[in-house]
Structures are given as structure tokens and as C-alpha cells.
N, C-alpha and C positions, 0 to 999 in steps of 0.2 A: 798459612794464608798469605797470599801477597798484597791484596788490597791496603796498601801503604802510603803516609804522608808525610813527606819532610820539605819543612816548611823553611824559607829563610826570607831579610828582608833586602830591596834593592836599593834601595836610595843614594845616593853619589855623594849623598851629605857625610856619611859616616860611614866608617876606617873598617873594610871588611875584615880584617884578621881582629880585631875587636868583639865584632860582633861573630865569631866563629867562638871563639872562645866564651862569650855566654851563653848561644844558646845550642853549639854545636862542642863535643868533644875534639877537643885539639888533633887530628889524625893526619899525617901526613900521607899524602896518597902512594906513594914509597914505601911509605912503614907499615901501610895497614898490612899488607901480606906481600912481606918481601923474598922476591921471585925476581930471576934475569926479566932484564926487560927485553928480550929478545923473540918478537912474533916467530909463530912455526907454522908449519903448514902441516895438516895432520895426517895429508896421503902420505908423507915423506917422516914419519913418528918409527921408530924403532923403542918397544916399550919394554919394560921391564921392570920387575918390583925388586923392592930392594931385600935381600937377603934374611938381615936381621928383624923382618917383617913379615913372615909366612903368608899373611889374610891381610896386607897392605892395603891401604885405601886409597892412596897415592902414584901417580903416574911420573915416570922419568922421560923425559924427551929428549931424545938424541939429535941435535937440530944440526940442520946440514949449513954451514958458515956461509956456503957461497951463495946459498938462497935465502939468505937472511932479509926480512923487508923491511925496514926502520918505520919507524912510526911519524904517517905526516903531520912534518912539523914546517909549513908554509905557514904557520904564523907561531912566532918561539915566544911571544912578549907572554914575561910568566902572569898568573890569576888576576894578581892588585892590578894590572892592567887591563886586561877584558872580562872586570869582572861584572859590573854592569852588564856587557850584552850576554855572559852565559847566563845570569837572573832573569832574561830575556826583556830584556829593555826594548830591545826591538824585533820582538816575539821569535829568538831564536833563528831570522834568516843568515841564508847563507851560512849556518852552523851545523846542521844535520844535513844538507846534500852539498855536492857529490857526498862527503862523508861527515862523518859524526867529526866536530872539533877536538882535539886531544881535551882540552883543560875542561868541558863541558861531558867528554866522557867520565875523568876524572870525578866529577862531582856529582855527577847523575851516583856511581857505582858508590863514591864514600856516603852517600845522604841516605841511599837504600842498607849499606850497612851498618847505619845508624839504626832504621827502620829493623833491622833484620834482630840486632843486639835487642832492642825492646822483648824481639820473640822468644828470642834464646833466652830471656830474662825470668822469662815465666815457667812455674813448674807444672808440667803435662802429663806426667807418668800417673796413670790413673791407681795406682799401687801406693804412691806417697801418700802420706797424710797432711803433706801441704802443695795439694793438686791445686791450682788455681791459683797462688799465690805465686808472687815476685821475688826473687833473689835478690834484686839489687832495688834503688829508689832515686827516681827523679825528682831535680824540683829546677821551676823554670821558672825566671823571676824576669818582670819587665819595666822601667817607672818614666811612666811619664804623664805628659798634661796636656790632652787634648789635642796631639799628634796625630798627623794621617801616616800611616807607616807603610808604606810600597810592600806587599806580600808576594812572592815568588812562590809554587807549589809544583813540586815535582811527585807525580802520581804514579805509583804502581799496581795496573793492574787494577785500577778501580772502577765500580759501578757508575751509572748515572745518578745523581745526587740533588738533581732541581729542575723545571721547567725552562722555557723559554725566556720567561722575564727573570728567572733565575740568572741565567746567562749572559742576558744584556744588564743584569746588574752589577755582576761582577765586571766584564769588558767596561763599563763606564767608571767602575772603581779603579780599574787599571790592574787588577789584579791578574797578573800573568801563571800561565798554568802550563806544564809541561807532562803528557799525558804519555806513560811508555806501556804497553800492551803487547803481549804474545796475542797475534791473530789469531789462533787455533782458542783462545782462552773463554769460555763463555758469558764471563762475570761482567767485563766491560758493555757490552751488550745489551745488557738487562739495568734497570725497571725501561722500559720505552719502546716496548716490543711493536705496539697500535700504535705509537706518535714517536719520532724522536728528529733528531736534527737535519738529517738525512731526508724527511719530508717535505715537500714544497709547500705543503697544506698548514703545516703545523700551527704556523702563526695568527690564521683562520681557524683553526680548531680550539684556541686557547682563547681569543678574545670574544668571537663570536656565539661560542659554544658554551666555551667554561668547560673542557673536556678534563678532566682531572685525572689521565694516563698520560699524560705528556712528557715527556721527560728530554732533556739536552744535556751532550757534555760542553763540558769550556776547557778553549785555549788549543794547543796545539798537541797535536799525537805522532808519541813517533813507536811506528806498528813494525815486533817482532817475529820471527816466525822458527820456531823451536826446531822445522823440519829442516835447515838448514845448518843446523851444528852437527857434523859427524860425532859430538859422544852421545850425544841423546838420543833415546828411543823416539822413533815414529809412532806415539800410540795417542788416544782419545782420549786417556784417561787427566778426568777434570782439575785432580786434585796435582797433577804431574803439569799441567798448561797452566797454572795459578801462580806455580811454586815461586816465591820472593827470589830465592836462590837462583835458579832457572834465569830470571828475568835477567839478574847484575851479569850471568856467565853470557847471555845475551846478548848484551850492553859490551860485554869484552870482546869479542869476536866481531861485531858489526863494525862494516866497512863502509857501509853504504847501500843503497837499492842497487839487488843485482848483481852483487860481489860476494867472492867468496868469505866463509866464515875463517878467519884469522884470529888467534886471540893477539892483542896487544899488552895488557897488562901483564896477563899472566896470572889469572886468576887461579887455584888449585880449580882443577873441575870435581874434586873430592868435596866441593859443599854444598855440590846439589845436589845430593844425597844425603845431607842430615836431617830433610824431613819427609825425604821419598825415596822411590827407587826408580829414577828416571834415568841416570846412565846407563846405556848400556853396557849388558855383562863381560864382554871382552876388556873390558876398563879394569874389572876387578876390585872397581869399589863398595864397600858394604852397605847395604838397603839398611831402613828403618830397623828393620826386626833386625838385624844383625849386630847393629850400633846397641842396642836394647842388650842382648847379651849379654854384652861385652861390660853392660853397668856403668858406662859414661857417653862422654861427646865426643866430637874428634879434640882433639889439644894443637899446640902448636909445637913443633921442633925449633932447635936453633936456627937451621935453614930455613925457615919458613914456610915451610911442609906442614898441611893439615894430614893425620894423620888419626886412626883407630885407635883408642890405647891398648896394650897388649893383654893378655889376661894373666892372673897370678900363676905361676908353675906352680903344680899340685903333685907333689912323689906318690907314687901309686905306694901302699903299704906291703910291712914285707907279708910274704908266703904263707908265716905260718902264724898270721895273725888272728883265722880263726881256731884256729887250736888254744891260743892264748885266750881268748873270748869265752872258749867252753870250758876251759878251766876254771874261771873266773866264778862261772855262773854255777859250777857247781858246787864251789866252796861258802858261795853267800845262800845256796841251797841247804846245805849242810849246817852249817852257821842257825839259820831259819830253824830247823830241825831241833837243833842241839836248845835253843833256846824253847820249844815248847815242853 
């Protein structure tokens, strides 16, 4: 499921790399999954698996130097510097168009892979006997007295969650909201099918009426569209438009309304497939059921490379191992015998 919250605070008063480090794991967006930083273009991909990987989940990209596109950097001033307006201080303008800000891509992708760890944390295999339970354990501590604390919420892929007055509570609390969505996705959509923000009437339905299907979102939405990454399938299927993973490979590629899909970071696209089968087959990376096989995750290489882990070599037995077998069976036969 994508439907995700990661949450951080804005305030100018206090030392963002402070507060990353209590309530966000230290990750530097470099390190999370270190890959060239060198955008491709996928018409111009020459693929190949690598050798000592027969059932590779991993793509090689032969990128051509001279159409290399560097990533725009019309504004270099690192985080501690505009980090205020990527919290959306001033709700995000001028950050998403023409294109997505680097240091605001950056942060959308590491907050969802925060998001993402929480899932990967839990154990799913309906086979275990600790289905439901968590691998690892959070704990998130905060102290203070009587503080207003500025909230930033970057959403993936969420429902609508309050009405009308819902919305004008939060905009009057100043609560900033950054809402990222696959258009194709249904889940955003819904509760507010009979009333939502999109109607003119609504505000008239809710006071007058007291109509109790009303639903609004808050804050700003920036709308993705899945059909426009050459590895991903063109299909409907709901659980593939939701996908968390899907969403951050999304968030790598976007350039802007209208432009092509580039990846920039360089995400592995081998991780949208650790809880679907939404790449396309020509990719060669393993679906759900094939990961399941295999009796693990994908792991990480020294390169950086998300990858399938291999299976144990098993020596087929020698020849005339059933001959050995009936031998065996005959003499604990015999044995049996001799003792009655």
C-alpha cells in the first residue's frame, strides 16, 4: 500500500539537521542507493544482465556521454539553505513547475523511503508464524511545553481524510501539505465521491444541509502518471497504480508537466517490483511470486545494485543412488524379520 505519511517540522527557529536526526533516520540522499548520478534516456538503453546473475533483477544502462543531461541546478544553495521553502513555507511555489526542485525531489524520495522501510519492516508471508508482526521498533520522542510546532506532511497516494471545515482548519493552523498521487490511482479519489473540493456547492451542502459525505483534501498535489515511464506496464490494475515504490520511481523521472520521463537520481527500477509485478517483462526483473521463491528480498551489492538473491546450488545425486536406497530397505527388512 502507498497510502503514506511522513511527517517533518518547519520552523526557522530550529537547526534542520538536528531535528532529521530525531525524528528522521540520518540518510544521506547519496547514500541511500548509490548509483551514477547520470540521467539516461531509455530510448537510447542498451541492456544487459549481468552474467553471474542468470534471473537478475537488475538493469545495466549503457548511457551515451554525449547526451548526457545534468540535473537542473539553477539554484545549487545546498538544504540548510532552502529548507524552509522545500517544508513549503510558501506552499511549494515556484518548486514543482517548470520542474520538480532538485533538493525537494531529494526529500519527497528519502521521506517515502522512510515510509516505505516501515513496510518492509513488517512480516507478510502468510506461511510465518510471526505474520503481522514487525522486525524492527520505533520509538519517537518529543518534549516540550505548550509549543505550536509548524507540521510539513508529505502524502503518498492518500485518501481524503476530513470535510470542508476539516480543511479550513488545518490552512488556518498553517499546516502545509504536499500531496503526491499517480492519476490512474483510485484511492485518492475516494471517501467524496457525492461532495468533494472540486464542487462549487460544497460549502452550501455542509453548512446548510449538514450533509455528512462531504469530504476535501488539503494543501497542494503534485499529480503523477505511471503511463509515462517507459518500464512500467500500461495496465489498471489497482494494486500496481497504489504501489509506494511506483510512486518514489515516479518522483525520479519527473521533469515537469509535459516532459519526458528522465530518471535523475537513479533509482534501481528493480524496487518496484518488491511488492508487484509492474515492470515490464522485457526488464527481466522478478515479480512477487518469484521473489517468494527465492526465500528472501532483494539485498544490496557493494555497487549499489538492488538485486534477487541467488538460490543455494543443490548437486543433483549420484546415479545409483537408488540402488543404494533398496539396499538399504532390504537389510532393515531382513533385520525386522530376523528379530521376530
Amino acid at each position: 500500500m502507498a497510502s503514506s505519511l511522513a511527517i517533518s517540522f518547519n520552523s526557522s527557529k530550529w537547526n534542520p539537521q538536528s531535528l532529521s536526526s530525531v525524528f528522521f533516520p540520518t540518510i544521506h540522499p547519496n547514500k541511500t542507493l548509490s548509483f551514477p548520478l547520470h540521467p539516461f534516456k531509455p530510448n537510447s538503453l542498451n541492456i544487459y544482465c549481468s552474467p553471474s546473475l542468470p534471473t537478475s533483477s537488475y538493469l545495466i544502462p549503457d548511457l551515451d556521454k554525449t547526451q548526457e543531461k545534468e540535473e537542473d541546478e539553477s539554484d545549487e544553495r545546498p538544504l540548510h539553505q532552502t529548507w524552509r521553502q522545500i517544508q513549503g513555507c510558501h506552499d511549494w511555489q515556484g518548486l514543482l513547475d517548470p520542474t520538480i526542485h532538485p533538493n525537494l525531489r531529494r526529500e519527497i524520495i528519502r521521506y517515502g523511503e522512510f515510509a516505505q522501510s516501515c513496510y518492509d519492516s513488517f512480516d507478510f508471508d502468510p506461511h510465518s508464524k510471526y505474520c503481522g508482526t514487525c522486525n524492527i521498533s520505533f520509538s519517537f520522542s518529543f518534549y516540550g511545553k505548550g509549543a505550536k510546532i509548524p507540521i510539513t506532511v508529505f502524502s503518498f497516494s492518500g485518501p481524503r481524510v476530513g470535510n470542508l471545515k476539516f480543511k479550513e482548519r488545518c490552512d488556518k493552523l498553517g499546516v502545509k501539505v504536499l500531496r503526491v498521487i499517480n492519476v490512474h490511482d483510485k484511492v485518492p479519489t475516494v471517501p467524496g465521491i457525492l461532495a468533494n473540493e472540486k464542487f462549487w456547492c460544497q460549502k452550501y451542502l455542509e453548512e446548510a444541509m449538514s450533509f455528512p459525505w462531504s469530504y476535501a483534501h488539503v494543501g497542494v498535489e503534485l499529480a503523477l502518471d505511471h503511463t509515462h515511464s517507459p518500464f512500467l506496464k500500461d495496465t489498471k490494475d489497482i494494486i500496481c497504480s497504489h504501489n509506494l515504490e511506483a510512486h518514489l520511481h515516479l518522483l525520479d523521472g519527473y521533469n515537469g508537466r509535459g516532459s519526458t520521463f528522465e530518471s535523475v537520481t537513479q533509482r534501481d527500477i528493480a524496487l518496484v517490483n518488491k511488492s508487484s509485478n509492474f515492470l515490464r517483462e522485457e526488464f527481466g526483473c522478478l515479480p512477487t511470486g518469484g521473489r517468494r521463491r527465492t526465500r528472501g528480498w532483494f539485498f544490496r551489492e557493494r555497487d549499489g545494485r538492488w538485486v534477487v538473491p541467488e538460490r543455494a546450488v543443490v548437486e543433483a545425486p549420484p546415479p545409483d543412488t537408488a540402488h543404494h536406497f533398496q539396499e538399504v530397505m532390504l537389510q532393515l527388512a531382513q533385520s525386522s524379520l530376523k528379530a521376530l
